[in-house]
C-alpha positions as CSV (number, residue, x, y, z in Angstrom):
1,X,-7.3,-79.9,-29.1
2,X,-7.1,-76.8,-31.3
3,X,-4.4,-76.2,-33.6
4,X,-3.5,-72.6,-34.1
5,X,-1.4,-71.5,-37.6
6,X,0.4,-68.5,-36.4
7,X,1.9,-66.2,-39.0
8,X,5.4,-64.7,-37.6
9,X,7.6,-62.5,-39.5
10,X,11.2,-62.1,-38.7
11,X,12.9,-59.3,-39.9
12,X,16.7,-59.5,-41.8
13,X,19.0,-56.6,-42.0
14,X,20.8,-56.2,-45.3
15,X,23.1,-53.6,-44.3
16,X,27.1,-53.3,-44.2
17,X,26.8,-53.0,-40.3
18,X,25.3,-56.1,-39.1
19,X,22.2,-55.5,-36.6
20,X,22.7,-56.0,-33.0
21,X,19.0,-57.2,-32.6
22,X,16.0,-57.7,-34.8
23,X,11.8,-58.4,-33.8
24,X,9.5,-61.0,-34.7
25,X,6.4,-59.9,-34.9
26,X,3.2,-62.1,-35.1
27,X,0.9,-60.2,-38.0
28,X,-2.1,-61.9,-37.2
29,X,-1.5,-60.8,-33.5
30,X,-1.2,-56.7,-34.0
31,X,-3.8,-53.8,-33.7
32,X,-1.6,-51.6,-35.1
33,X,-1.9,-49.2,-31.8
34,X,2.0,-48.2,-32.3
35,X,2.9,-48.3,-28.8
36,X,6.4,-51.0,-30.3
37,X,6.9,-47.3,-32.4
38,X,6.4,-44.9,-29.3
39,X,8.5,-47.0,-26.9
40,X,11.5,-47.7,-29.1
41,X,14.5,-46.3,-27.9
42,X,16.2,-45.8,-31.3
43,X,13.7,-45.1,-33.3
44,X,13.8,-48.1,-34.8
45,X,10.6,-48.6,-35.9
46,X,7.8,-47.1,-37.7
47,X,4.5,-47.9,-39.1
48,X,4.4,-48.7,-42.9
49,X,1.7,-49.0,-45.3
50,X,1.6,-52.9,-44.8
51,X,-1.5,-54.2,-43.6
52,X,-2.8,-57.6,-41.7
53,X,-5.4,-59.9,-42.4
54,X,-8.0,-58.0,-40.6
55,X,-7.1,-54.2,-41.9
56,X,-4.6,-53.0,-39.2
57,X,-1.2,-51.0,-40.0
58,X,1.6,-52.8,-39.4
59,X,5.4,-52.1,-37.7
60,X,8.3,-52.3,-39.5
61,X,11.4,-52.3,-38.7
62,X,13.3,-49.4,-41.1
63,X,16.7,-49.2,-39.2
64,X,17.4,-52.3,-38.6
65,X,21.1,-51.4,-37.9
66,X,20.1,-49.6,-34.8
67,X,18.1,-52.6,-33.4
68,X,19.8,-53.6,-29.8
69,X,16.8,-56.5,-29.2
70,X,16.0,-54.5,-25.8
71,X,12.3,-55.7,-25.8
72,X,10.6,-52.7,-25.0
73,X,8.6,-53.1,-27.8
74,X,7.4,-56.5,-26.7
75,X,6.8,-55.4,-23.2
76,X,4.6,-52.2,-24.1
77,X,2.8,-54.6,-26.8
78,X,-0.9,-55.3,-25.2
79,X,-1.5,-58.0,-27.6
80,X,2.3,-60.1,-27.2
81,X,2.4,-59.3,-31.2
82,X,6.1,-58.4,-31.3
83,X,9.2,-59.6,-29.6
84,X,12.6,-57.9,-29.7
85,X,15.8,-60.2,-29.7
């Protein structure tokens, strides 16, 4: 049986108006094609300067206030590298 270590980041807001939804995203997962960016309803998201293991850009979530955890960007993601809650 293989044992897989998967990396997942869960993003927090820290804002005065608490967030109606947030993403995990699973770093080790992402090609950094941006569809999670193009598909966002609120703008929500955008790709940052953070990289992953093996060079790709990254998405980040830079409004987290405006996060409703729809999912599109987990349903446009080819890879199942981000979920929206």
């Amino acid at each position: 049986m293989t044992t897989y270590k998967v990396n997942i980041t869960k993003y927090i807001t820290s804002s005065d108006k608490p967030a109606k939804g947030t993403i995990y995203l699973n770093e080790d997962f992402c090609k950094g094609c941006a569809f999670c960016v193009l598909f966002c309803p609120v703008s929500a998201l955008a790709m940052k300067g953070k990289l992953n293991k093996k060079g790709y850009h990254l998405p980040d979530l830079v409004k987290p206030s405006k996060c409703t955890g729809c999912d599109l960007c987990g349903f446009h993601c080819p890879n199942f590298a981000i979920v929206g809650v």
